[in-house]
DRENKOLDO-704668 format. One record per residue: residue number from 1; x, y, z of N, C-alpha, C in turn. Coordinates in nm, 3 decimals. Layout:
pos = NUM | nx = X | ny = Y | nz = Z | cax = X | cay = Y | caz = Z | cx = X | cy = Y | cz = Z .
...
// end
This chain:
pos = 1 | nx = 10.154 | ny = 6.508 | nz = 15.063 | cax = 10.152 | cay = 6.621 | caz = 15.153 | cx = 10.200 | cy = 6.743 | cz = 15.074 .
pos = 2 | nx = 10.120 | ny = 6.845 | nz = 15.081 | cax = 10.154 | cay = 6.960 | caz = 14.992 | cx = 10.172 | cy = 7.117 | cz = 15.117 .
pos = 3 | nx = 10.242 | ny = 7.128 | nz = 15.150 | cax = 10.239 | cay = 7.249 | caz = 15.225 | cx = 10.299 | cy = 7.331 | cz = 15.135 .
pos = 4 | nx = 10.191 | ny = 7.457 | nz = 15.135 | cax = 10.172 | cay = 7.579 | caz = 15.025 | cx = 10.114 | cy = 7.708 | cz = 15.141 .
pos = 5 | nx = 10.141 | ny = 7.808 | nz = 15.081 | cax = 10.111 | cay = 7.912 | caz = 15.133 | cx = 10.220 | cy = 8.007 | cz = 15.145 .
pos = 6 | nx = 10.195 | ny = 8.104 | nz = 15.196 | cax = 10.276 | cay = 8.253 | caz = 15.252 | cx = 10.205 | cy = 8.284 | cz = 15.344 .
pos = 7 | nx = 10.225 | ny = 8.312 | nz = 15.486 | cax = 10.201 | cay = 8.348 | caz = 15.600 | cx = 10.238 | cy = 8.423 | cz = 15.664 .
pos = 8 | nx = 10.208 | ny = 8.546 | nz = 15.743 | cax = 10.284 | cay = 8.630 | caz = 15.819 | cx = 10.195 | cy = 8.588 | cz = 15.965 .
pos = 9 | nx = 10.310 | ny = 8.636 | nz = 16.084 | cax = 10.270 | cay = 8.578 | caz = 16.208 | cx = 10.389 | cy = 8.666 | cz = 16.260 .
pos = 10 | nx = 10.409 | ny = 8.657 | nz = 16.432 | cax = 10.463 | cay = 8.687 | caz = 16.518 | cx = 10.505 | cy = 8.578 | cz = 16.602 .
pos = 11 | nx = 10.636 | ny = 8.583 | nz = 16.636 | cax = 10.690 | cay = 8.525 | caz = 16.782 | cx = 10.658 | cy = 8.625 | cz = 16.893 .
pos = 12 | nx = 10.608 | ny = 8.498 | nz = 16.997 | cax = 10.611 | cay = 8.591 | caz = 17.139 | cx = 10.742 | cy = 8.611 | cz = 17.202 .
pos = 13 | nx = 10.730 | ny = 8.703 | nz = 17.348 | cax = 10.866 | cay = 8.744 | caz = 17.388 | cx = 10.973 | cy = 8.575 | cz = 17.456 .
pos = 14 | nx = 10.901 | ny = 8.488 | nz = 17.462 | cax = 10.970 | cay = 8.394 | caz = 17.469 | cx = 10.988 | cy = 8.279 | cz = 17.361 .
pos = 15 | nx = 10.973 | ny = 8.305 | nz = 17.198 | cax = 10.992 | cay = 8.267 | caz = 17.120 | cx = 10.903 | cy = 8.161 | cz = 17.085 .
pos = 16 | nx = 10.816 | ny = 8.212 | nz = 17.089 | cax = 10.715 | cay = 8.094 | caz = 17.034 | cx = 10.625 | cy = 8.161 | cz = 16.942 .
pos = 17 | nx = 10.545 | ny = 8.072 | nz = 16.845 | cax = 10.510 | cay = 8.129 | caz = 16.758 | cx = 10.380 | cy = 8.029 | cz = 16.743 .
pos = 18 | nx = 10.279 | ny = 8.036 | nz = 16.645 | cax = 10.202 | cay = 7.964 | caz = 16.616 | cx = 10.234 | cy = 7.927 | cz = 16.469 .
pos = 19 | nx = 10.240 | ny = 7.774 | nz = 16.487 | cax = 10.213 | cay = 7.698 | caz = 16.335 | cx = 10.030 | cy = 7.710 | cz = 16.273 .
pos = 20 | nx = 10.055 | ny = 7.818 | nz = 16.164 | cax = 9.948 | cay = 7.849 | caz = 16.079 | cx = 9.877 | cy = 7.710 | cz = 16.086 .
pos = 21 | nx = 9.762 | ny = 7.778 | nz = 16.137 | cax = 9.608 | cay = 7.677 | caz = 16.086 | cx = 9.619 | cy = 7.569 | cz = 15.967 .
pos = 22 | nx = 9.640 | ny = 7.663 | nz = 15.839 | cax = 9.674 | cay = 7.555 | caz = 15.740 | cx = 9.773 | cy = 7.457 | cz = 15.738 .
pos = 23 | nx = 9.900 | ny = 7.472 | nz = 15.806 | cax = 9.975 | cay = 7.426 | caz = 15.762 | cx = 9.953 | cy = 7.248 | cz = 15.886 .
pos = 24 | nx = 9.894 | ny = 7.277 | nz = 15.956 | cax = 9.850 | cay = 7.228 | caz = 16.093 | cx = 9.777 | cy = 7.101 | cz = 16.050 .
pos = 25 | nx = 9.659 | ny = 7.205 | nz = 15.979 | cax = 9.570 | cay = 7.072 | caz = 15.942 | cx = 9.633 | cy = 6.980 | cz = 15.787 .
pos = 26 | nx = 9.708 | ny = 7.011 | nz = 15.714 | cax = 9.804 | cay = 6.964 | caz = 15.648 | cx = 9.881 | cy = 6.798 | cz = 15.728 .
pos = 27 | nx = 9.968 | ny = 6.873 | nz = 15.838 | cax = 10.068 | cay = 6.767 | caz = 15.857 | cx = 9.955 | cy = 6.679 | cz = 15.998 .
pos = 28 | nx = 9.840 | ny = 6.706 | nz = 15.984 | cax = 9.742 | cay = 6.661 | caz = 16.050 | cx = 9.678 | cy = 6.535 | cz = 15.999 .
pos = 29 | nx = 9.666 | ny = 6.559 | nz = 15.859 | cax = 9.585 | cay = 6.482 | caz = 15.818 | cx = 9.724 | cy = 6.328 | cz = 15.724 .
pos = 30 | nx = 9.845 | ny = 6.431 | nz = 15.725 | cax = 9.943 | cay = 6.355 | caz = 15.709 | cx = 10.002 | cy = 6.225 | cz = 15.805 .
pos = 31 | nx = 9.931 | ny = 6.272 | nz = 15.922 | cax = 9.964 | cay = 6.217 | caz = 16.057 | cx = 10.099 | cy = 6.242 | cz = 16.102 .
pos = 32 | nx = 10.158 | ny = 6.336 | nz = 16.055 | cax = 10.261 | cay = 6.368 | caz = 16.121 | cx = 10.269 | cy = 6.464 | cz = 16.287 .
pos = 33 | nx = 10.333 | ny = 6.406 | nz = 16.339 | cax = 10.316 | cay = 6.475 | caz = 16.491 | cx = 10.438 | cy = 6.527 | cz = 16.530 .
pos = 34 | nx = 10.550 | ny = 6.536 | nz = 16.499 | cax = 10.665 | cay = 6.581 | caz = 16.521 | cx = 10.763 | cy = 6.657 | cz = 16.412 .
pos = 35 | nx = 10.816 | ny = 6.729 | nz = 16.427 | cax = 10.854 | cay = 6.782 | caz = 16.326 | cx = 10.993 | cy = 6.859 | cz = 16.348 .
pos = 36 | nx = 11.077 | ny = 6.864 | nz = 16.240 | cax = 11.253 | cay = 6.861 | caz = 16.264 | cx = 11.308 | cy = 7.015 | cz = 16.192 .
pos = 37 | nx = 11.324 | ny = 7.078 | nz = 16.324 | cax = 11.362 | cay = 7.285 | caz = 16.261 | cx = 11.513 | cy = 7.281 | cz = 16.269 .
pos = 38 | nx = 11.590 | ny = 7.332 | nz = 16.173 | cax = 11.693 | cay = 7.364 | caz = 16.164 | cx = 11.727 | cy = 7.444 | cz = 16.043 .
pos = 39 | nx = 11.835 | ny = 7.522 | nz = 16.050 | cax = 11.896 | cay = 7.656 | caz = 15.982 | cx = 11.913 | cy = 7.597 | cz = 15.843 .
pos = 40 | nx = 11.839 | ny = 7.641 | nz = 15.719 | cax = 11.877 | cay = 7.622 | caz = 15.625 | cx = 11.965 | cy = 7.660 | cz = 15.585 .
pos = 41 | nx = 12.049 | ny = 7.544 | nz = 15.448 | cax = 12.126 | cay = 7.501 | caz = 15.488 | cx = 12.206 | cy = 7.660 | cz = 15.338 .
pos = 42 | nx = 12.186 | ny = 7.721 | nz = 15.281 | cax = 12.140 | cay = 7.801 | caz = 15.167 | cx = 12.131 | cy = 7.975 | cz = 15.245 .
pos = 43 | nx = 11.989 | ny = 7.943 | nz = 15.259 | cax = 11.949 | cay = 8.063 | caz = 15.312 | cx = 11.928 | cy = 8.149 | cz = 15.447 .
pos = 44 | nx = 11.923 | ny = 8.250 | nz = 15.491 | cax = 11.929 | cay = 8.291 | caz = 15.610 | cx = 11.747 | cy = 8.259 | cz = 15.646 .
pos = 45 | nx = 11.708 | ny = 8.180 | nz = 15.642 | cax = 11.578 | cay = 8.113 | caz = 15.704 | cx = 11.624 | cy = 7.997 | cz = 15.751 .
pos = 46 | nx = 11.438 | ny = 7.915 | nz = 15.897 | cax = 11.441 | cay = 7.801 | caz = 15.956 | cx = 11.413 | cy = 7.748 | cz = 15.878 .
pos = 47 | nx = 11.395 | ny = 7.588 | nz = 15.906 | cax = 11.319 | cay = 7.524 | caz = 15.786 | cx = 11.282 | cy = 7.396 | cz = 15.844 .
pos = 48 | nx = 11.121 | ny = 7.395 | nz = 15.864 | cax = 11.060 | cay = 7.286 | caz = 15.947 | cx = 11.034 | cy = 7.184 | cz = 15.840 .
pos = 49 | nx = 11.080 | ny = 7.052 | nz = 15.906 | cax = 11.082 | cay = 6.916 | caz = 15.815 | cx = 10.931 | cy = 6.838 | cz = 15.897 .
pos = 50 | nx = 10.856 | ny = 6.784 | nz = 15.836 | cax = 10.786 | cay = 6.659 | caz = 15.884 | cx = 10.859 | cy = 6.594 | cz = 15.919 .
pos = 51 | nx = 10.861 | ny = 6.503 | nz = 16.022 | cax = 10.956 | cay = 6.401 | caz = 16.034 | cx = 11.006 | cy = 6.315 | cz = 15.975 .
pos = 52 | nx = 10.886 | ny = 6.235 | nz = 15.893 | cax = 10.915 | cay = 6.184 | caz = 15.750 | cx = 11.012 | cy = 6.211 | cz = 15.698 .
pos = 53 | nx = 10.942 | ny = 6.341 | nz = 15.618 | cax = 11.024 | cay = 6.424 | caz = 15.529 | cx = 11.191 | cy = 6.426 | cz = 15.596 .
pos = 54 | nx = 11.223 | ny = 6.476 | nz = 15.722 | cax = 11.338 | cay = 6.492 | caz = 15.743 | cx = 11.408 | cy = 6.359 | cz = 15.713 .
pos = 55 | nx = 11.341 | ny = 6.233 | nz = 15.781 | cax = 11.443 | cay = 6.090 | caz = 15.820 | cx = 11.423 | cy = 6.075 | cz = 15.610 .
pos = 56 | nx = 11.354 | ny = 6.096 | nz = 15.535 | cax = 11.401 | cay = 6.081 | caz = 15.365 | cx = 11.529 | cy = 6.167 | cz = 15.370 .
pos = 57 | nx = 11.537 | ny = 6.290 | nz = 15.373 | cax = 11.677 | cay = 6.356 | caz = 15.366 | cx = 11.737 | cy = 6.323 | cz = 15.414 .
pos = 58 | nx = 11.779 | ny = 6.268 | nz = 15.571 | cax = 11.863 | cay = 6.228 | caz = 15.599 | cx = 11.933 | cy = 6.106 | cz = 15.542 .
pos = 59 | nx = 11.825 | ny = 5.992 | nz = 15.525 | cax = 11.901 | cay = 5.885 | caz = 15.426 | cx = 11.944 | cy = 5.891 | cz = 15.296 .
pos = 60 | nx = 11.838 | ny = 6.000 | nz = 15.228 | cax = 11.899 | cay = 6.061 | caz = 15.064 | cx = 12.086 | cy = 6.144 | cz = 15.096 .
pos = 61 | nx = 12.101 | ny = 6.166 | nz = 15.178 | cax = 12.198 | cay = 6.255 | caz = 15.191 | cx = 12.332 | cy = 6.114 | cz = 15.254 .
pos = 62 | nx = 12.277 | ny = 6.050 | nz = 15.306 | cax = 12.381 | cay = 5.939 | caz = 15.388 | cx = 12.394 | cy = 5.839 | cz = 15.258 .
pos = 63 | nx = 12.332 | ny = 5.784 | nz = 15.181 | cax = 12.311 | cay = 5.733 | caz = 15.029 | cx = 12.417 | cy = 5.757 | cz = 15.007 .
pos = 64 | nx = 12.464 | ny = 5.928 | nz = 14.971 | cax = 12.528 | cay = 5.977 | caz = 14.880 | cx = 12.702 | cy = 6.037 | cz = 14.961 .
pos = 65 | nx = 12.651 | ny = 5.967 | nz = 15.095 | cax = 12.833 | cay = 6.012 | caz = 15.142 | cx = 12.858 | cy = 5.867 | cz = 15.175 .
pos = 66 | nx = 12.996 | ny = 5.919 | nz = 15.235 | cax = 13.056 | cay = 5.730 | caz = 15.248 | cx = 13.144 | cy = 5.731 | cz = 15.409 .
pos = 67 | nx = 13.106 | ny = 5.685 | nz = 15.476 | cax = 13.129 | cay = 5.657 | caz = 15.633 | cx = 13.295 | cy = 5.663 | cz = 15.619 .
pos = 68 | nx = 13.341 | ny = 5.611 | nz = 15.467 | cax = 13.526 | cay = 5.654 | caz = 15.483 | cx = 13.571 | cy = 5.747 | cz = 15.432 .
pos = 69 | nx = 13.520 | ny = 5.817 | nz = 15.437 | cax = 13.549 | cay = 5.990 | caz = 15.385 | cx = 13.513 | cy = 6.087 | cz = 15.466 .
pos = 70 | nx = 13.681 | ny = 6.175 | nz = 15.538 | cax = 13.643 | cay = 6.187 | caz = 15.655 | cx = 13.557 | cy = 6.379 | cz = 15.602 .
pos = 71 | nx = 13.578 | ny = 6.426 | nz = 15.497 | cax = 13.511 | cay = 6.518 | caz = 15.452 | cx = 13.363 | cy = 6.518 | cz = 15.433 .
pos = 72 | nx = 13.316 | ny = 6.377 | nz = 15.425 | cax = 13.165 | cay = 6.333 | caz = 15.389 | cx = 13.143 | cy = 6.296 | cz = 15.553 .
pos = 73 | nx = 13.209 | ny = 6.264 | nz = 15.608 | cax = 13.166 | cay = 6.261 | caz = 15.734 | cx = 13.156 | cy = 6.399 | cz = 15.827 .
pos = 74 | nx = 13.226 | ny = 6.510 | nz = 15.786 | cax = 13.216 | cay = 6.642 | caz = 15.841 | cx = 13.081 | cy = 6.689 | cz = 15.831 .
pos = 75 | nx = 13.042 | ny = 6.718 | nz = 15.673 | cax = 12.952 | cay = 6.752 | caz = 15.617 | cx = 12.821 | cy = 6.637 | cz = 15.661 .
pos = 76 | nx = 12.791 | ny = 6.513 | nz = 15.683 | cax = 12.712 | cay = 6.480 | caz = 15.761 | cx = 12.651 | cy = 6.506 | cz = 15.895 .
pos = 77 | nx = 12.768 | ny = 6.475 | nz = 15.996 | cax = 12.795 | cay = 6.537 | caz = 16.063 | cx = 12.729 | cy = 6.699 | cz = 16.103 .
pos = 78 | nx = 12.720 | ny = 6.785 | nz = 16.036 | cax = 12.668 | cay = 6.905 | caz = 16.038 | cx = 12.573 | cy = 6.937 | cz = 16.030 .
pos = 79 | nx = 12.483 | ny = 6.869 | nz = 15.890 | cax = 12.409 | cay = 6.821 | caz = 15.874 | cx = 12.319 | cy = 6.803 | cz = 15.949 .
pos = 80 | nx = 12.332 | ny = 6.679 | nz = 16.040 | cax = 12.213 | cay = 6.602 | caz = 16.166 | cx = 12.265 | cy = 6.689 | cz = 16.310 .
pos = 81 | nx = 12.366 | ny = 6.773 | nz = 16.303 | cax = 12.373 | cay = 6.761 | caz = 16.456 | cx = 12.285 | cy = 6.904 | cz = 16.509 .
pos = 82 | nx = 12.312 | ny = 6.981 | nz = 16.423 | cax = 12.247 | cay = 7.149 | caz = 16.453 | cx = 12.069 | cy = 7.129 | cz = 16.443 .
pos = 83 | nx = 12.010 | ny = 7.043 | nz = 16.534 | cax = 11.888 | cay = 7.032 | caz = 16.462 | cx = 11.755 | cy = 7.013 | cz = 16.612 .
pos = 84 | nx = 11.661 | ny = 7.075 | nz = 16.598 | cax = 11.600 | cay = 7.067 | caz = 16.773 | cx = 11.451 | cy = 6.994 | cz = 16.682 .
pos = 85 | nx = 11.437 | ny = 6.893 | nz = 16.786 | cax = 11.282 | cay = 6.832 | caz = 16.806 | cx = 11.171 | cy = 6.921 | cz = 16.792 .
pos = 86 | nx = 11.052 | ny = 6.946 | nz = 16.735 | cax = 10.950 | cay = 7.001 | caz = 16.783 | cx = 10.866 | cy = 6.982 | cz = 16.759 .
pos = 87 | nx = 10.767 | ny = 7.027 | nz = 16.900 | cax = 10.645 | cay = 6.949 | caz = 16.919 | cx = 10.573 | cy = 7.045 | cz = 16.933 .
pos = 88 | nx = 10.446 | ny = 7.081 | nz = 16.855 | cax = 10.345 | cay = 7.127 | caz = 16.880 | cx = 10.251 | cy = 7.134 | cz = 17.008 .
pos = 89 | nx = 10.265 | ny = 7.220 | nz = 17.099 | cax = 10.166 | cay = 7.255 | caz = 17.180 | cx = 10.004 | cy = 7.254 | cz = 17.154 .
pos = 90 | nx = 9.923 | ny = 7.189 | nz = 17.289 | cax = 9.731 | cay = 7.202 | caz = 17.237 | cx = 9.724 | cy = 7.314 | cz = 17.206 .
pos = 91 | nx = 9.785 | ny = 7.459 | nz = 17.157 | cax = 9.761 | cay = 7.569 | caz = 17.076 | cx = 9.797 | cy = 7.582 | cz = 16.942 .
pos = 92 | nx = 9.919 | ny = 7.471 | nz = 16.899 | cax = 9.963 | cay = 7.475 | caz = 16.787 | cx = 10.091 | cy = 7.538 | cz = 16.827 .
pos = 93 | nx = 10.094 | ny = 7.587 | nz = 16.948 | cax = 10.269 | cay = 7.671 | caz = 16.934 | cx = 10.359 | cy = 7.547 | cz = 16.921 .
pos = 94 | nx = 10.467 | ny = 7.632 | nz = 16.902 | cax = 10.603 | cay = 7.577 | caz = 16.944 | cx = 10.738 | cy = 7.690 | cz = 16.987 .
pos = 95 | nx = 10.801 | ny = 7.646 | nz = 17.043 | cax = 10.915 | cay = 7.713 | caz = 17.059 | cx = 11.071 | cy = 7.737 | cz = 16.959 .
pos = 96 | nx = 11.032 | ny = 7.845 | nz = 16.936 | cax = 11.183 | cay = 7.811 | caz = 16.837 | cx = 11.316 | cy = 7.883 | cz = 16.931 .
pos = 97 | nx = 11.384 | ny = 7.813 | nz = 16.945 | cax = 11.517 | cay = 7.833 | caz = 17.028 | cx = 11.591 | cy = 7.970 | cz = 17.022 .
pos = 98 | nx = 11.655 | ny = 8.036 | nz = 17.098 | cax = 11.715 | cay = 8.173 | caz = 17.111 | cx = 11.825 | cy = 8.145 | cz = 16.992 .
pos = 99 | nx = 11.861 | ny = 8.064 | nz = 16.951 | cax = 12.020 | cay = 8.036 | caz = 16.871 | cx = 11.981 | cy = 8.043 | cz = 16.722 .
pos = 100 | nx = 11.839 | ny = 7.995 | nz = 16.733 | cax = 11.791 | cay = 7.944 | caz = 16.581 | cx = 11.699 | cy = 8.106 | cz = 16.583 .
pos = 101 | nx = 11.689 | ny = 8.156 | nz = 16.636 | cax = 11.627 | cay = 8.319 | caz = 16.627 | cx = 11.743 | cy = 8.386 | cz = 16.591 .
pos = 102 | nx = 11.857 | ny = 8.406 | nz = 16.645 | cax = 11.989 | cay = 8.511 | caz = 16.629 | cx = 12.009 | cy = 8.452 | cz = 16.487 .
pos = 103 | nx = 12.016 | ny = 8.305 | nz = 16.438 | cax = 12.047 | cay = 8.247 | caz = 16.329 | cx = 11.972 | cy = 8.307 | cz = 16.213 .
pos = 104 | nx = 11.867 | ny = 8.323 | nz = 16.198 | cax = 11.743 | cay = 8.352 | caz = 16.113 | cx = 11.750 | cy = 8.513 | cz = 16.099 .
pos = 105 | nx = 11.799 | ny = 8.568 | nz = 16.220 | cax = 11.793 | cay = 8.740 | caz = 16.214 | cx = 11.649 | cy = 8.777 | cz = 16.235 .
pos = 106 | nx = 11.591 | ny = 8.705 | nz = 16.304 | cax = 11.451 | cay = 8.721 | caz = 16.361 | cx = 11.417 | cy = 8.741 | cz = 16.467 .
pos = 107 | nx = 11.318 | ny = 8.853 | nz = 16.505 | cax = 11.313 | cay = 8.960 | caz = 16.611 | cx = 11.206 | cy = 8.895 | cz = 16.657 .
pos = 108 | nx = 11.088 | ny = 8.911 | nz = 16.539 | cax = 10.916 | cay = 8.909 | caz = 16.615 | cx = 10.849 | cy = 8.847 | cz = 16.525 .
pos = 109 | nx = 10.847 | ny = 8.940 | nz = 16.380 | cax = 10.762 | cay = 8.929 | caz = 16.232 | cx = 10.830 | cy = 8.839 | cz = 16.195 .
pos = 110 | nx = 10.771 | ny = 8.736 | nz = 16.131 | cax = 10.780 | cay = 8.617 | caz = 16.084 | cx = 10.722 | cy = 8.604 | cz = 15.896 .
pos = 111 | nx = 10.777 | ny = 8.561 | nz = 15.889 | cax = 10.688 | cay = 8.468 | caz = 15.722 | cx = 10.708 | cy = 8.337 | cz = 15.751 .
pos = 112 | nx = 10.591 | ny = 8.280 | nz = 15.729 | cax = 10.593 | cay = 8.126 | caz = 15.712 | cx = 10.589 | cy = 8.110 | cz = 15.543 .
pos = 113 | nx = 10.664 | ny = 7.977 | nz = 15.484 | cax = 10.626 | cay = 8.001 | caz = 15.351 | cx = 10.629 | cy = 7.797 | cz = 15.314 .
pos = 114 | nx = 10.522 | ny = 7.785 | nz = 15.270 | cax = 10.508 | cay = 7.601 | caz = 15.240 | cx = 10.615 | cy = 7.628 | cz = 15.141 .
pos = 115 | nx = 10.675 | ny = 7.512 | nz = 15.131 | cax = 10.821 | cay = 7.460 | caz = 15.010 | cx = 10.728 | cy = 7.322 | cz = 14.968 .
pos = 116 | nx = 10.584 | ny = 7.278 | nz = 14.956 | cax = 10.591 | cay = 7.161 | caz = 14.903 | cx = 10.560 | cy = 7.077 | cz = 15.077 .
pos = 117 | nx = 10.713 | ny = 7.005 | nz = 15.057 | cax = 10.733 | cay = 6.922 | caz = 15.208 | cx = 10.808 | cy = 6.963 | cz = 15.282 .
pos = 118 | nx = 10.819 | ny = 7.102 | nz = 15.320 | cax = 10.878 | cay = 7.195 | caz = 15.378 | cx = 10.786 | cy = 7.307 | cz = 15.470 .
pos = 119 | nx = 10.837 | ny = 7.371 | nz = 15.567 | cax = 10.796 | cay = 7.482 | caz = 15.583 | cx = 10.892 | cy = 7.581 | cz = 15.631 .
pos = 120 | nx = 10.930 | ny = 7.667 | nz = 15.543 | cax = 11.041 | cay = 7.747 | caz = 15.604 | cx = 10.992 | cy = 7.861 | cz = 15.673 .
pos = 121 | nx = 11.075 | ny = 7.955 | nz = 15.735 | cax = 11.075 | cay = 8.065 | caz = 15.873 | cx = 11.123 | cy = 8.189 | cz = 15.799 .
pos = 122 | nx = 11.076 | ny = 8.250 | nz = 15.774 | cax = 11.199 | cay = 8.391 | caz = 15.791 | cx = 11.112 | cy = 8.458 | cz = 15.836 .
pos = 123 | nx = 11.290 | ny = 8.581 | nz = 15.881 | cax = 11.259 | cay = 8.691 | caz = 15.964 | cx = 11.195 | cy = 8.871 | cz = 15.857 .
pos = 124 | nx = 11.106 | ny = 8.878 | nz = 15.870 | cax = 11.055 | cay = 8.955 | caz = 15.787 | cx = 11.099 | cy = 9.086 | cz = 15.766 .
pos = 125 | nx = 11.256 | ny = 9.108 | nz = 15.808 | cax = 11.356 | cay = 9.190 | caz = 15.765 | cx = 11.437 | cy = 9.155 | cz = 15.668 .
pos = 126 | nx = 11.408 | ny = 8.985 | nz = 15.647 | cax = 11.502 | cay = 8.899 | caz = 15.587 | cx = 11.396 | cy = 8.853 | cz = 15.390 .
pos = 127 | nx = 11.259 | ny = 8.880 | nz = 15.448 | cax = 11.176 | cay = 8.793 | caz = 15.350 | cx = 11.201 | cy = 8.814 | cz = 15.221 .
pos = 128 | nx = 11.241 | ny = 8.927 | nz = 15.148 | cax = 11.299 | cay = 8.977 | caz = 15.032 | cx = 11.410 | cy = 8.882 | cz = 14.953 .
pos = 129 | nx = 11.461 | ny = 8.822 | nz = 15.050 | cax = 11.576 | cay = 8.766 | caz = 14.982 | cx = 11.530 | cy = 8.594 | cz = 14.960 .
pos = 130 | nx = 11.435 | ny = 8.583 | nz = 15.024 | cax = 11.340 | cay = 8.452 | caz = 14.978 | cx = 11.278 | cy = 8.476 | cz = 14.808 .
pos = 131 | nx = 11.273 | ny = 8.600 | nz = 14.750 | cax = 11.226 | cay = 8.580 | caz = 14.621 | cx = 11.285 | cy = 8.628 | cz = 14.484 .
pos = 132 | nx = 11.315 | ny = 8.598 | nz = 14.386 | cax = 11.350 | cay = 8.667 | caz = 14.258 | cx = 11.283 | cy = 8.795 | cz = 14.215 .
pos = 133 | nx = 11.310 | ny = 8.858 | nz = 14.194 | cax = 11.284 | cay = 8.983 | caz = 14.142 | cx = 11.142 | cy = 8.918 | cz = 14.030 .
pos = 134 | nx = 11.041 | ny = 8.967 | nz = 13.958 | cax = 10.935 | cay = 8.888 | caz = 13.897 | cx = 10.970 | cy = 8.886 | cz = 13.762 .
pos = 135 | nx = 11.108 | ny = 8.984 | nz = 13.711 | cax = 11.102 | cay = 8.962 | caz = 13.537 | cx = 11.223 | cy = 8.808 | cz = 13.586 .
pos = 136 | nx = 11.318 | ny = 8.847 | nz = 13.663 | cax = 11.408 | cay = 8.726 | caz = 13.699 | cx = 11.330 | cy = 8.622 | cz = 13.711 .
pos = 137 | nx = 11.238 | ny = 8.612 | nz = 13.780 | cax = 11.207 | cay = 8.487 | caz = 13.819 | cx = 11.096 | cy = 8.438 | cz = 13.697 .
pos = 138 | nx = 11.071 | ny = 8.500 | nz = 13.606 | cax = 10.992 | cay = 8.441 | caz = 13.460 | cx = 11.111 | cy = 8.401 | cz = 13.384 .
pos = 139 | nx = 11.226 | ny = 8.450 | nz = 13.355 | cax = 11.310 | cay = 8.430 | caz = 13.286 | cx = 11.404 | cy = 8.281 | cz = 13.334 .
pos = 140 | nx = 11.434 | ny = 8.258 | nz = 13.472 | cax = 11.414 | cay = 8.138 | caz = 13.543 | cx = 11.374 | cy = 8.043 | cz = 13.506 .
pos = 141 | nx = 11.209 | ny = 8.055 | nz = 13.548 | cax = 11.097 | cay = 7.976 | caz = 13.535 | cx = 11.123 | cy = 7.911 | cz = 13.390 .
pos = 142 | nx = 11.115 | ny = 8.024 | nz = 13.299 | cax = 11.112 | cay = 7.991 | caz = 13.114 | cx = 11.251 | cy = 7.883 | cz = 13.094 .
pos = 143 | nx = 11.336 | ny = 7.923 | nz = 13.151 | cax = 11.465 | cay = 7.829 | caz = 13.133 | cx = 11.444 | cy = 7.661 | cz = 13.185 .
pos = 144 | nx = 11.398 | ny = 7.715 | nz = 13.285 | cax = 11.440 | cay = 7.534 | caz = 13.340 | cx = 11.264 | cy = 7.473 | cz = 13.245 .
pos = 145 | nx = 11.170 | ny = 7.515 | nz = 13.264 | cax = 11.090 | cay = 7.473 | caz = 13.185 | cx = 11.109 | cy = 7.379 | cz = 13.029 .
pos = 146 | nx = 11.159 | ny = 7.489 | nz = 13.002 | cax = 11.205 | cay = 7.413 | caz = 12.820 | cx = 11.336 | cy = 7.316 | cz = 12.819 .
pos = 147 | nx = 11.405 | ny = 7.328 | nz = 12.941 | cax = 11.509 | cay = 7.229 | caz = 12.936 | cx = 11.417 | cy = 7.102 | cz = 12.965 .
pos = 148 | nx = 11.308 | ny = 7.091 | nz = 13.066 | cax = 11.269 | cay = 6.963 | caz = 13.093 | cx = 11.215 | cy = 6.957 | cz = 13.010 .
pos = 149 | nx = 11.114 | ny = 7.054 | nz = 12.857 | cax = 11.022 | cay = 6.983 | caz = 12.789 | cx = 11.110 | cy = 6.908 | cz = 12.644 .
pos = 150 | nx = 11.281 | ny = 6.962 | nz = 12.633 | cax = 11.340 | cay = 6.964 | caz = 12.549 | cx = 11.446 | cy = 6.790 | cz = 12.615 .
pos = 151 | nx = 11.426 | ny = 6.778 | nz = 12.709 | cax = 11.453 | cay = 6.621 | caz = 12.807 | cx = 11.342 | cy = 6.562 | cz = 12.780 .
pos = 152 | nx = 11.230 | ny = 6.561 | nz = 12.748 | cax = 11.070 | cay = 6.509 | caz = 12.773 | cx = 11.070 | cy = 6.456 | cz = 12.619 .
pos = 153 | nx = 11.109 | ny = 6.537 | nz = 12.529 | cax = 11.108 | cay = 6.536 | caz = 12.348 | cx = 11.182 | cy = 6.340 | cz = 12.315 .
// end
């Protein structure tokens, strides 16, 4: 499953929005039918999981804490609980919640943006801070590149 793209869109006045065409027929053909939005965890964007995709993070992340650690249990804890169901409407909408809108700093204008097995939200007052500047983000790019081809050697 590859969800790719940059998208701009609108929420209506009761917070609903349409999941882009592409991204639709994507988790369509994935057979995914449900899908898991919650506040990333990083950035001031949503960030819609396949369901899949989410129940892998959740066990990659439970893997790596330990049920007797009551700090790994906070941080779990946090984790799974801030998190709403969603289901695609026969239009493709869905509703994204008043809490997870104030959260995001999102009014109306939207960016959708594929992560891969992701689809994140921002509020398009916010979308700027989703990207590196373009000499930053070559200089980035060039770094982690040669570290993996210099791991690869």
């Amino acid at each position: 499953m590859r969800l790719i793209g940059n998208i701009e869109a609108k929420t209506d006045a009761k917070g609903r929005a349409f999941l882009p065409a592409v991204f639709r027929k994507v988790l369509q053909v994935a057979g995914e039918e449900s899908l898991v939005l919650r506040k990333d965890v990083f950035q001031p964007c949503l960030v819609l999981y396949p369901e899949s995709v989410w129940n892998e993070q959740m066990d990659l992340l439970r893997s790596r804490l330990s049920r007797w650690n009551a700090q790994h249990q906070q941080i779990f804890r946090q984790f799974v609980s801030d998190v709403e169901l969603v289901t695609l409407d026969g239009n493709g909408r869905f509703l994204i919640p008043r809490r997870y809108l104030q959260m995001a700093h999102i009014e109306q204008s939207i960016k959708f943006i594929g992560m891969g097995d992701t689809i994140e939200i921002w509020s398009h007052s916010e979308k700027d801070k989703a990207f590196m500047d373009v000499e930053e983000f070559g200089k980035a790019i060039e770094s982690i590149m040669q570290e993996r081809t210099e791991e690869d050697d």
